[in-house]
C-alpha positions in Angstrom: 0.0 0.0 0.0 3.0 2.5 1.3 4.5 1.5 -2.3 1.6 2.4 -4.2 1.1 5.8 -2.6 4.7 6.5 -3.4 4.5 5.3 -6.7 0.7 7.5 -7.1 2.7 10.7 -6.0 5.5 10.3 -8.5 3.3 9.9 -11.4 1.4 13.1 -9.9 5.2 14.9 -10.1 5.9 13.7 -13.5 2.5 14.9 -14.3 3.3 18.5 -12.6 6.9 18.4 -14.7 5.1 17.5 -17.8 2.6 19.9 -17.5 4.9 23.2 -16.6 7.3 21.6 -18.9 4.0 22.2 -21.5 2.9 25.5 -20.6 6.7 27.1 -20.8 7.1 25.5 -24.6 3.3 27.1 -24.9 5.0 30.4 -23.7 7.9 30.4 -25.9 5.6 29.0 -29.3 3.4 32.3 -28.3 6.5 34.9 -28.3 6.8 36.7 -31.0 9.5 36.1 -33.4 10.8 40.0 -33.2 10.4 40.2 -29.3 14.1 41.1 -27.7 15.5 42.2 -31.5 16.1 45.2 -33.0 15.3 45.5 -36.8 19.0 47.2 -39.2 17.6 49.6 -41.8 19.6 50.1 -44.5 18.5 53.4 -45.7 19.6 53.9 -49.5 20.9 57.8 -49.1 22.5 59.9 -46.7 21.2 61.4 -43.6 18.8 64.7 -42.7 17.2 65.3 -46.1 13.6 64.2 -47.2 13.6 60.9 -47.8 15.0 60.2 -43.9 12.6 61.8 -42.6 10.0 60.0 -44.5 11.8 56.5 -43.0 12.1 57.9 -40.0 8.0 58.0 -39.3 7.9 54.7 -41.4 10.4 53.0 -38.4 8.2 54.3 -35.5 5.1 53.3 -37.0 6.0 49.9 -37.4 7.7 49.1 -34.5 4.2 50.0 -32.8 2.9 47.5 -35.3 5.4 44.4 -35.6 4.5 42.0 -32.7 7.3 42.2 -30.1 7.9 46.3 -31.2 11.4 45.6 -32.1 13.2 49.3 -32.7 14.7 49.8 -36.0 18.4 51.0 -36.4 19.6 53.0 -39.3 22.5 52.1 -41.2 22.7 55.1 -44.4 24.4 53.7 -47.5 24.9 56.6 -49.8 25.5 55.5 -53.5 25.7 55.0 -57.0 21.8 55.8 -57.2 20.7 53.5 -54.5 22.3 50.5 -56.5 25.0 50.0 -53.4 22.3 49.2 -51.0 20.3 47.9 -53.3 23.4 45.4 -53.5 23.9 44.7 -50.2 20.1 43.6 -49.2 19.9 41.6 -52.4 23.5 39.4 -51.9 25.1 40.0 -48.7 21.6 41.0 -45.7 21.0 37.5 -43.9 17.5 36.7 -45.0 15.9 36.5 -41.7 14.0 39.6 -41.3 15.7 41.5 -39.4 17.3 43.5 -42.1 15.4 45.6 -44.2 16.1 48.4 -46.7 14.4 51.1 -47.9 15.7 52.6 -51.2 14.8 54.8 -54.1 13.2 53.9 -57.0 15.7 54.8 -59.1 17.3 51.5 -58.8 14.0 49.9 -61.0 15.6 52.0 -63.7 18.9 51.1 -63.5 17.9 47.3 -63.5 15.5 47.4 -66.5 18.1 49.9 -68.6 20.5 47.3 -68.0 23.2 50.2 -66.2 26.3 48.9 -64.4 26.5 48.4 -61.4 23.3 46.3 -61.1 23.8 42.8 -58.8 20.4 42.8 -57.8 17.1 41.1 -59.7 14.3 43.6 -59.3 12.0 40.7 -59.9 13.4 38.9 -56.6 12.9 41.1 -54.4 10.5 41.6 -51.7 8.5 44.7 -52.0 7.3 45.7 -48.7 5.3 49.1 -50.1 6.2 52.7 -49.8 4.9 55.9 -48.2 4.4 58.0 -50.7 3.9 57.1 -54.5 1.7 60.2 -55.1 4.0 62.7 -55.2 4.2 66.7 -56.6 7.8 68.2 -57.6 8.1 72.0 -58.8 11.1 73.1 -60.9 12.0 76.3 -59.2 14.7 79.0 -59.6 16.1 81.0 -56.7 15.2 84.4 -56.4 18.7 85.5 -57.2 18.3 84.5 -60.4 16.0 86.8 -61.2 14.3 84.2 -64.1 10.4 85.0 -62.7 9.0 83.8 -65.6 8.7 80.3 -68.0 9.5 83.1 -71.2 13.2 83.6 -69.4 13.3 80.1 -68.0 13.3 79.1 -71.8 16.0 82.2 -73.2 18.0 82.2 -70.4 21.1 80.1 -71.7 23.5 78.3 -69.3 21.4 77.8 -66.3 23.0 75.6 -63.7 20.3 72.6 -62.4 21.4 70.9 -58.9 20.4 67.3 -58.5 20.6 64.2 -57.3 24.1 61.9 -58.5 23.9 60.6 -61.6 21.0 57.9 -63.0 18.8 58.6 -59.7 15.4 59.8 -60.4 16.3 63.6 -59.5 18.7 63.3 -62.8 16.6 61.9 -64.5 13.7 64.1 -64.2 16.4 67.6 -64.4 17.6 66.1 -67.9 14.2 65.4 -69.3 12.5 68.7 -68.0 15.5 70.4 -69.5 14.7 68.7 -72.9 10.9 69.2 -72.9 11.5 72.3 -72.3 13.8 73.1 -75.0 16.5 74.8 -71.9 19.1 76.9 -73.7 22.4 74.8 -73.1 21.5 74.0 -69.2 24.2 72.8 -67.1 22.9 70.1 -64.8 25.4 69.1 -61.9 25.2 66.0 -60.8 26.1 64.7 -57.1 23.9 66.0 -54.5 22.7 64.4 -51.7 20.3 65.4 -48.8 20.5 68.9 -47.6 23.6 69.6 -49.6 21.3 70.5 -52.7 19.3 72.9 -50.2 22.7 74.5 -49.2 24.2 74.9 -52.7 20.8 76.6 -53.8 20.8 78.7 -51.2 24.1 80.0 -51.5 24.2 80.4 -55.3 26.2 77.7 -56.3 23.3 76.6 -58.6 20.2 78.2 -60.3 17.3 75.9 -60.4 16.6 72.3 -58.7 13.6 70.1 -59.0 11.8 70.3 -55.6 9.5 68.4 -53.8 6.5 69.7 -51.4 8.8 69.0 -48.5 11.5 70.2 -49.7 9.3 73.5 -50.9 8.1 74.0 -47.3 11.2 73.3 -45.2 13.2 75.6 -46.7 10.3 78.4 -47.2 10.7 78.6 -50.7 7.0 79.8 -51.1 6.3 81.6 -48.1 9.8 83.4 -47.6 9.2 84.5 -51.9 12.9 82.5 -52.2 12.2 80.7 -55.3 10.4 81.3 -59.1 7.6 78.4 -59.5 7.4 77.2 -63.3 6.9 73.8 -63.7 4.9 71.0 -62.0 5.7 67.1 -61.8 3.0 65.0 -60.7 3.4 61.5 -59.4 1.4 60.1 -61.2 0.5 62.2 -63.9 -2.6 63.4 -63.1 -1.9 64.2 -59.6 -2.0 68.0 -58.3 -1.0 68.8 -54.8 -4.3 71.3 -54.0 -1.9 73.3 -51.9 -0.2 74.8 -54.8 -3.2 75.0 -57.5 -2.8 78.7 -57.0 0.5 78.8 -58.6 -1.3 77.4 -62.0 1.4 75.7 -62.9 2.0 73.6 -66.4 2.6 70.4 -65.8 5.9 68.9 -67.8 3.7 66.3 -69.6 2.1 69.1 -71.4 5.7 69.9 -73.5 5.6 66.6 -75.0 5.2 66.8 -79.0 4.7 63.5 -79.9 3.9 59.5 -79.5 7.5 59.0 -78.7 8.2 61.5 -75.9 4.8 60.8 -74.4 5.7 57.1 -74.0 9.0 58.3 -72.5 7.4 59.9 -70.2 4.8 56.9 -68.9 7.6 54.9 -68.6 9.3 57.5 -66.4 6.3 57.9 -64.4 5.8 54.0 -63.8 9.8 54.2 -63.1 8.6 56.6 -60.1 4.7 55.7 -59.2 6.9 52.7 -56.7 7.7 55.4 -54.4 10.7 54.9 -51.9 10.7 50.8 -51.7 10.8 49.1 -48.2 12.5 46.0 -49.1 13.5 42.3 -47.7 16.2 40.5 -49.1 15.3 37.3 -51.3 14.7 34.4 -49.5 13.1 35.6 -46.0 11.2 33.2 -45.2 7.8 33.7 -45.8 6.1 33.9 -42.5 8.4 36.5 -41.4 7.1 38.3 -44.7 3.6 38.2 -43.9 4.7 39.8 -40.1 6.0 42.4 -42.0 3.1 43.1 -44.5 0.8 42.9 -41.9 2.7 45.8 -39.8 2.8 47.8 -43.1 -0.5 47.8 -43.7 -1.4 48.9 -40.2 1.2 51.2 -39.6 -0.6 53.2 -43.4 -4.1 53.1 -41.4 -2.8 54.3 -37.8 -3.5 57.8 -37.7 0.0 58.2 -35.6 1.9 57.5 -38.7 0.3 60.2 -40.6 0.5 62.5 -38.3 4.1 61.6 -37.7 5.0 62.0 -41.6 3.0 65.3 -41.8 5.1 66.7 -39.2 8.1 65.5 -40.4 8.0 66.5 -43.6 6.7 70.0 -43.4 3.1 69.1 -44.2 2.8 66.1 -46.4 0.6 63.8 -46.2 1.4 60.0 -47.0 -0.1 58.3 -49.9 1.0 54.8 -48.8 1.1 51.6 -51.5 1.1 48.6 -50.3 3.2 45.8 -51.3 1.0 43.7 -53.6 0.5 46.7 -55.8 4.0 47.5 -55.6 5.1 44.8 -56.8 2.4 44.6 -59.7 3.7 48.4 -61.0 7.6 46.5 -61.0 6.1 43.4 -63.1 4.4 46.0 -65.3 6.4 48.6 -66.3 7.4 48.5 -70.0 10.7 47.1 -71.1 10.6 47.6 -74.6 13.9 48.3 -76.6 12.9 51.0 -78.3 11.8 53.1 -75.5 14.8 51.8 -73.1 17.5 53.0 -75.5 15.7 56.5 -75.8 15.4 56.5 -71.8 19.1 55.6 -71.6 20.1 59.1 -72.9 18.9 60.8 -70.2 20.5 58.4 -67.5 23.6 59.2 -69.0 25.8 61.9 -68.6 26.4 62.7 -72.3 24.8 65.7 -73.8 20.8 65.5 -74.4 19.5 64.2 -77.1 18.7 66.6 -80.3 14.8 67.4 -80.4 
């Protein structure tokens, strides 16, 4: 009888292990995968201008929104256009998903116009969305300049245009808008990044830029009188920020002359309509995917966020994609010969193309 008590109360301990043994591995199953870690973001440009700011409110939002709120830490990988981080996510980030990047769209171009530099397939990797694909630039001259009109834009020869480095979308746009609009021998210099175009303009050391809304209202271009307003850039298209309908601006699509130009310009405006890409390097596996599209998609509908990014960027608000449609704009954007050797020209750094 004594035996059989003893032997009773051991299988109740075993059962008392078992179960606590149980309940921990319930405990672990249930923590989430990005509880205790900290996500790297490798942020495709340098720091302080626009488009930091713009990852900075994405970061906050979704570590309120990833399960575990893991805080994001920014790694900035100025370059080539984006391509160099563009790069490193694609063949040297550990696929786990806990590094992330978020990079221009320029690189889209680069990959489809076959540039160098390119060690990345744009059809591998893993678009997470962006926070803006509607988007309104202005080309602008300083004050200084003393060009107040489109009529002197157009006579005025020799005009120096700050932008971006070479190939990203800021090029890009400066050497077509210079085209379309017939620009008297511009000189466009390459190799800004961040606030350094702000400074330079500021100071002189160049005539016009192509600016965004952000970039417009930081700096008080409009509301100090510091700039000439003469062209408008929508993102896509059709889009017109209401906040500077006053200005009645013509919009560069409108300087096209013909079939060929126009299609230039749709696949320049597919080139941009991605936005900023948040990306995840091929091969994460794909439960760690659906965390992240998941936090995406709440961090676009928590009103935080938005008021995070308006604040941020001097008023904007976001105009999120998600990453299903993101990826569909990639998968669709024309890759025809014809029109990628006419695109090529203004990549480059040779002189524009005769009209």
């Amino acid at each position: 009888m004594k035996s059989q008590k003893k032997h009773q109360a051991k299988l109740i301990r075993t059962a008392l292990v078992l179960a606590m043994l149980s309940l921990t591995g319930a405990a672990h199953a249930q923590t989430p995968f990005y509880q205790g870690k900290h996500i790297l973001l490798i942020v495709g440009a340098g720091p302080g201008g626009m488009g930091d700011l713009r990852a900075k409110a994405l970061a906050a939002g979704l570590t309120r929104n990833i399960p575990g709120n893991p805080p994001f830490v920014f790694q900035y990988m100025a370059g080539a256009g984006g391509r160099r981080a563009a790069n490193q996510i694609s063949n040297s980030a550990k696929p786990d998903g806990l590094t992330l990047a978020r990079i221009t769209s320029s690189i889209i171009p680069y990959a489809v116009l076959g540039e160098s530099g390119v060690q990345y397939d744009i059809d591998k990797l893993n678009y997470l969305g962006a926070t803006e694909h509607q988007l309104y630039y202005m080309f602008v001259t300083r004050k200084g300049a003393g060009i107040n009109s489109l009529e002197k834009l157009r006579s005025t020869p020799g005009i120096r245009i700050g932008t971006n480095p070479v190939g990203h979308t800021g090029y890009l746009q400066s050497r077509m808008l210079a085209h379309l609009l017939d620009l008297k021998d511009p000189k466009i210099i390459p190799g800004f990044e961040g606030k350094d175009l702000d400074v330079a303009m500021a100071a002189g050391e160049v005539d016009a830029r192509i600016a965004s809304t952000g970039t417009v209202a930081q700096n008080d271009l409009l509301t100090k009188n510091l700039a000439d307003f003469h062209v408008g850039l929508g993102i896509p298209a059709s889009y017109k920020d209401p906040r500077y309908a006053h200005l009645k601006l013509p919009d560069l699509n409108s300087f096209a002359k013909n079939d060929r130009e126009r299609k230039l310009l749709t696949m320049a405006e597919g080139f941009r309509v991605v936005g900023t890409i948040l990306m995840a390097p091929p091969g994460t596996p794909k439960d760690r995917l659906d965390i992240l599209r998941e936090a995406v998609a709440k961090t676009y509908a928590d009103p935080k966020f938005a008021a995070d990014y308006k604040r941020l960027t001097g008023g904007d608000d976001p105009s999120p994609l998600l990453p299903d449609e993101q990826a569909k704009i990639v998968r669709g954007i024309p890759r025809d010969p014809e029109t990628i050797e006419m695109f090529k020209k203004f990549a480059a750094t040779a002189a524009l193309p005769a009209r």
